[in-house]
C-alpha positions, -999 to +999 in steps of 0.1 A: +077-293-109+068-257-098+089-233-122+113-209-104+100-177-121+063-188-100+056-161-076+063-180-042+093-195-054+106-158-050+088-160-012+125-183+002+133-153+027+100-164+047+116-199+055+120-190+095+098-204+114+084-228+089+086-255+118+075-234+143+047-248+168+011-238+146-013-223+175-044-213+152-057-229+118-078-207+099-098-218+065-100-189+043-113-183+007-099-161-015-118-135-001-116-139+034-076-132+028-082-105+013-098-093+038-080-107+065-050-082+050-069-054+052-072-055+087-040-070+090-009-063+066+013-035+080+015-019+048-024-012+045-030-003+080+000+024+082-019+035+046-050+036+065-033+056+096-021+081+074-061+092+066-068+094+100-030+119+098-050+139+075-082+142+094-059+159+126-045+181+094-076+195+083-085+199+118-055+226+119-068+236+087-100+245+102-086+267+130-069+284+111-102+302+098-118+297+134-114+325+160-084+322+187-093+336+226-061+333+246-060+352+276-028+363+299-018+376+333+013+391+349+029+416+373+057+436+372+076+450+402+092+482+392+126+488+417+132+517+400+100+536+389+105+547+351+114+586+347+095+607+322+110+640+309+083+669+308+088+700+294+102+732+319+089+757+305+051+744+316+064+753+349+082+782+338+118+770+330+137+780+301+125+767+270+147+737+260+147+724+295+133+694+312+120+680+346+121+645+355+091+632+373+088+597+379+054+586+371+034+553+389+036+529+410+061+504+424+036+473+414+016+468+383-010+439+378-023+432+342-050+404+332-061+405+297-084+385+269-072+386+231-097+380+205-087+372+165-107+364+137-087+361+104-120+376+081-101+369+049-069+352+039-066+335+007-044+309+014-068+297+042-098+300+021-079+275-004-067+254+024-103+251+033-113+242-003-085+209-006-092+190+024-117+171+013-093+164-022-065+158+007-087+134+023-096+117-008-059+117-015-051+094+016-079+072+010-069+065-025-039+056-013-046+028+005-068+020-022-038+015-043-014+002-014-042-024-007-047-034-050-008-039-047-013-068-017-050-078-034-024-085-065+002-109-051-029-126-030-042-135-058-014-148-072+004-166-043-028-179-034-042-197-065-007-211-074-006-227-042-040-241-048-030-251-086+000-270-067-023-297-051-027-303-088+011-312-087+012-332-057-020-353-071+000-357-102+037-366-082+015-393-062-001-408-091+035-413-105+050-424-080+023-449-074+022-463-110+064-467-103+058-482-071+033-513-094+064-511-123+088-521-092+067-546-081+059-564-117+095-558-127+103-573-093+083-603-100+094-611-141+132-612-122+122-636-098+107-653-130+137-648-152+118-629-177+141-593-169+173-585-154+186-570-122+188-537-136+156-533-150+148-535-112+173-511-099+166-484-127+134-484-115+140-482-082+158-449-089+135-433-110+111-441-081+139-426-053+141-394-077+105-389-076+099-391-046+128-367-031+111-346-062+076-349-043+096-339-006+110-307-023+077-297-041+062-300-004+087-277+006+088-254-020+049-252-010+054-251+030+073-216+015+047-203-008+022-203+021+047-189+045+052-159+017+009-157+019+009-155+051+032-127+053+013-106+028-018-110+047+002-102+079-007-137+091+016-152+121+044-180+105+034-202+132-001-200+124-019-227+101-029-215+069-061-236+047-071-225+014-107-234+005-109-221-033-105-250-060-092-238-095-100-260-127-085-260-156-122-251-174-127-228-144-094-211-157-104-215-194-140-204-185-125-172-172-110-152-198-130-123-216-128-113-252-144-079-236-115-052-243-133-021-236-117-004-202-114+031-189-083+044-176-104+057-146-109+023-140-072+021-127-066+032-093-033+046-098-049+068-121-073+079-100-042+089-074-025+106-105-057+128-107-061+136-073-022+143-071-029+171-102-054+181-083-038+193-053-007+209-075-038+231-090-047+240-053-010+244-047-008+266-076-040+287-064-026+292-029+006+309-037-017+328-065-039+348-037-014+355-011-007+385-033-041+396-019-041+410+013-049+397+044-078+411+066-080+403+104-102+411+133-088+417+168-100+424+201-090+428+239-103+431+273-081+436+304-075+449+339-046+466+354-038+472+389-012+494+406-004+497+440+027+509+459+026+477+481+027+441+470-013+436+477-021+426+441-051+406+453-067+430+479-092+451+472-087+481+450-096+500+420-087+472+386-087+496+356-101+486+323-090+489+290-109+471+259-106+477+221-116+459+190-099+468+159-097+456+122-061+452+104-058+447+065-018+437+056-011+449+021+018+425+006+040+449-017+074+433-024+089+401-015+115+399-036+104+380-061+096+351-039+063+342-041+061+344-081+091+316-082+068+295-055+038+301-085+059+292-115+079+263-096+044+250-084+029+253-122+061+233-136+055+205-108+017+202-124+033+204-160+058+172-146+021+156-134+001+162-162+031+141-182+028+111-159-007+112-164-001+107-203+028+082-198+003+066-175-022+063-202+004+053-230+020+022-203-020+015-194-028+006-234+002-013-236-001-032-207-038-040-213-030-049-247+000-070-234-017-088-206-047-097-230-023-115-254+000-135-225-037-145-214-050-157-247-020-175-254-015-191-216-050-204-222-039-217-257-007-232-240-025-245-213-054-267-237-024-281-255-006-292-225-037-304-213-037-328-245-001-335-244-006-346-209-034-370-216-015-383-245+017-391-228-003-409-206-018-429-230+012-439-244+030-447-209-001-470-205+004-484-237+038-489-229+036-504-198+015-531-212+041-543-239+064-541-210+043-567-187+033-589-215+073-590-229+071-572-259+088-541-248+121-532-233+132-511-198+140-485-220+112-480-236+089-475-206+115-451-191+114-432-222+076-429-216+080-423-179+098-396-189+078-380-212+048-382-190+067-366-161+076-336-184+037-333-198+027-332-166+052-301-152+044-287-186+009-287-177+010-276-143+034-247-156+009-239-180-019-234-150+006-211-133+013-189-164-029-189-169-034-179-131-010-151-134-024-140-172-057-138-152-049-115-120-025-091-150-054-089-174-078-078-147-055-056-130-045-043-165-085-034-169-090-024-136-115-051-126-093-073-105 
């Protein structure tokens, strides 16, 4: 009997579409889901859309330090001519006094071409610096996003293979019933047992089998749960290749405890997440420097006193190029509380980055033990197992020869049928030991 605390058992929210019409049956190793979910689990490939996000942001970055040409063109139509005030006196009026003169045209055409060139601004210059830390960012994320899935694969998929190990086991019980029946059967007909000894095993062999149906189903679940993590379609037909052995499970544990908490990809993302705070902190830093720019401009102007823009006539040009430094002198405090809140967010990260190393020792030292003692569990299950089997055999022989009693050989069926969930319980609890140790290590 599969335990409810196995992995797909917690999977029951995938049962729509169990029955659903299968169009495509695939084969896959443990590996080829794997990487079947990388191309295919939502949660990877929105992980993996996010880098290419960050590409199109350093882009922008970029430009920022690249130069901008934008260029413009318009025409004003002036109904009233602006009036400029000159002086009287230059034409002999009283001092104090003023002329109006109305000065140009009724039309005005200007076409220009700006030019900037940013030559040194230090948050740019440190925007420049991260994005190749921001791009490592994103891909250790889905580095991380993708160990998550790699984790329950694992999981899911070798307690689903460890489960033909149960239905083996169900259909060797229920075949061994299925002879008790029929010998039981035959001593009635002989007079050498009762009618009940006959209909108690018929029941025991009813409850086995409606145990087998509901194994199947918890099964048809687990692989609908696999599928989803591999972003697999429920009507599609799922066949795992990989076999599991009981030495292959023994076979596979390490008395190799030396591990690096660099090994661990969420420490990695915890390193590159200090890393950018420090770039964070460095930005807000330099933007007390000032800012030097480079700007330029061609452009043409027309005016004419009739609406004949685009006829010939005299276009008159005006170009420049100029330099501007912006000084930053008071801000009101601003940007030192964006520095000392952006040091106190790398303070909170460099914490997580010790709790991280105190939960990575325990764990390690956690999973190591659940997997030395699942593999301890599982050999003496193993040995149980074969043991109540040799005394159901036993057993069963007094029985046919009239030397033992119905009860006895239930008793036995009984503690068979429990060795044997103990056993396959054990496999479970190994299997997950495993994929927690190695994660723990960071070699899964």
């Amino acid at each position: 009997m599969i335990k409810s605390k196995s992995l797909f058992f917690l999977l029951v929210f995938f049962t729509s579409g169990a029955f659903a019409q299968t169009n495509n049956t695939s084969s896959f190793s443990i590996q080829q889901c794997l990487d079947y979910a990388h191309k295919n689990n939502v949660q990877v490939k929105n992980a993996l859309l996010n880098v290419r996000v960050q590409e199109q942001i350093n882009r922008g970055i970029t430009a920022a330090a690249l130069p901008s040409i934008s260029s413009s063109f318009g025409t004003t139509d002036y109904i009233d001519i602006p009036t400029s005030l000159i002086p009287g006196q230059i034409f002999g009026q009283p001092a104090g006094s003023y002329i109006p003169v109305k000065f140009g045209t009724n039309y005005v055409a200007n076409a220009s071409l700006q030019l900037q060139q940013i030559l040194f601004d230090g948050q740019v210059f440190v925007g420049l610096q991260a994005r190749a830390t921001s791009m490592e960012y994103q891909k250790k994320n889905v580095e991380v996003t993708e160990e998550f899935i790699k984790t329950n694969i694992y999981k899911v998929y070798y307690q689903l293979v460890v489960s033909k190990t149960q239905i083996d086991l169900l259909n060797a019980n229920i075949e061994r019933l299925e002879k008790l029946k029929h010998d039981a059967n035959e001593m009635y007909k002989n007079g050498f047992a009762e009618k009940l000894d006959v209909d108690k095993t018929d029941v025991q062999l009813v409850n086995l089998k409606t145990e087998k149906y509901k194994a199947l189903n918890q099964i048809a679940i687990g692989y609908l749960g696999l599928k989803t993590l591999m972003g697999m379609p429920a009507k599609d037909s799922l066949i795992l290749t990989d076999i599991i052995s009981y030495d292959q499970i023994k076979n596979d544990f390490t008395n190799d405890t030396t591990y690096q908490y660099n090994d661990r990809k969420d420490f990695q993302y915890l390193g590159l997440v200090k890393k950018l705070d420090e770039y964070n902190i460095k930005r807000y830093k330099l933007s007390y420097l000032p800012t030097l720019s480079l700007n330029g401009n061609y452009s043409k102007q027309a005016q004419r006193n009739s609406f004949d823009i685009l006829n010939k006539g005299d276009w008159f040009t005006t170009s420049f190029v100029g330099v501007n430094l912006s000084l930053p002198i008071f801000s009101g405090f601003g940007k030192d509380a964006k520095v000392k809140q952006s040091q106190i967010e790398l303070h909170q990260i460099e914490n997580q980055i010790d709790g991280l190393k105190l939960s990575i020792d325990n764990e390690v030292v956690q999973a190591k033990l659940n997997f030395r003692t699942a593999i301890r569990t599982l050999d003496y299950q193993k040995q149980n197992m074969q043991l109540a089997e040799n005394v159901y055999n036993q057993t069963k022989k007094k029985f046919e020869v009239g030397t033992g009693s119905n009860t006895e050989i239930n008793a036995a069926e009984t503690d068979l049928k429990t060795a044997q969930t103990n056993y396959v319980n054990a496999m479970y609890d190994a299997i997950i030991a495993k994929v927690d140790y190695l994660k723990a290590i960071g070699k899964l």
